[in-house]
Structures are given as structure tokens and as C-alpha cells.
C-alpha positions, 0 to 999 in steps of 0.5 A: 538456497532461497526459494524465489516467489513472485509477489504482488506488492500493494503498499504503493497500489494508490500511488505507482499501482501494484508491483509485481517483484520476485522476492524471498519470503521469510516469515511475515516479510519478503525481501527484494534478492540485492535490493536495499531497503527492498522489503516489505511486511505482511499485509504490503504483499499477496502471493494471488492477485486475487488477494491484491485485488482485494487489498487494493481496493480496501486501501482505496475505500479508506482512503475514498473516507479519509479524503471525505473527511478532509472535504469536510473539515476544510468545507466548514473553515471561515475566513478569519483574519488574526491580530 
């Protein structure tokens, strides 16, 4: 029989928060029992919230640079009219 763990799902931390789901893991993945499509890889979920904390706010930090990024390349657009 399948050993069920609860896990902290951070893939969508940025957007629906950390999800915490119960779930067999097997090797660098772990599956939603009779969910399709209900899995995710290693690096999307953490067995310690501490662990999830800390992906979190990495995923933060780059997306805080990305969006920095954006800020700058749209900053420096001129307003031009093609023919």
C-alpha cells in the first residue's frame, strides 16, 4: 500500500498561496491519490514548511527582479508612430 504524506505545494505560492495536499511521493515526484493531472516535481513541493517558506520566498525575490526588469525596459519606450 502507498504511504500518504502531507506536502507543501509551492508552484502556485505567487498566485493561490501554499497548498498543503496529501500525496504519494515517489522518487522526484508526488501524486495527488485520484486526482488527474494532480502531480508535481521536485523543487514544487516540500515535506517542512520551513523548506516552503524558503521556496517561497525565493520564488518571490525572482519574480520581485523580473518585474524590476520589466519596469525598465517599459520606462525607456518612446512614443513613436510607424507608416
Amino acid at each position: 500500500m502507498e504511504e500518504i504524506k502531507k506536502v507543501y505545494v509551492t508552484k502556485y505560492a505567487l498566485s493561490d498561496g501554499i497548498l498543503v495536499r496529501d500525496v504519494v511521493i515517489e522518487k522526484d515526484m508526488c501524486k495527488v491519490p485520484g486526482h488527474y493531472g494532480g502531480y508535481f516535481h521536485k523543487g514544487e513541493f516540500h515535506e517542512k514548511i520551513e523548506d516552503a517558506k524558503e521556496d517561497f520566498e525565493r520564488r518571490k525575490q525572482q519574480k520581485l527582479v523580473s518585474l524590476q526588469k520589466s519596469i525598465e525596459k517599459i520606462s525607456k519606450l518612446e512614443f513613436k508612430v510607424k507608416k
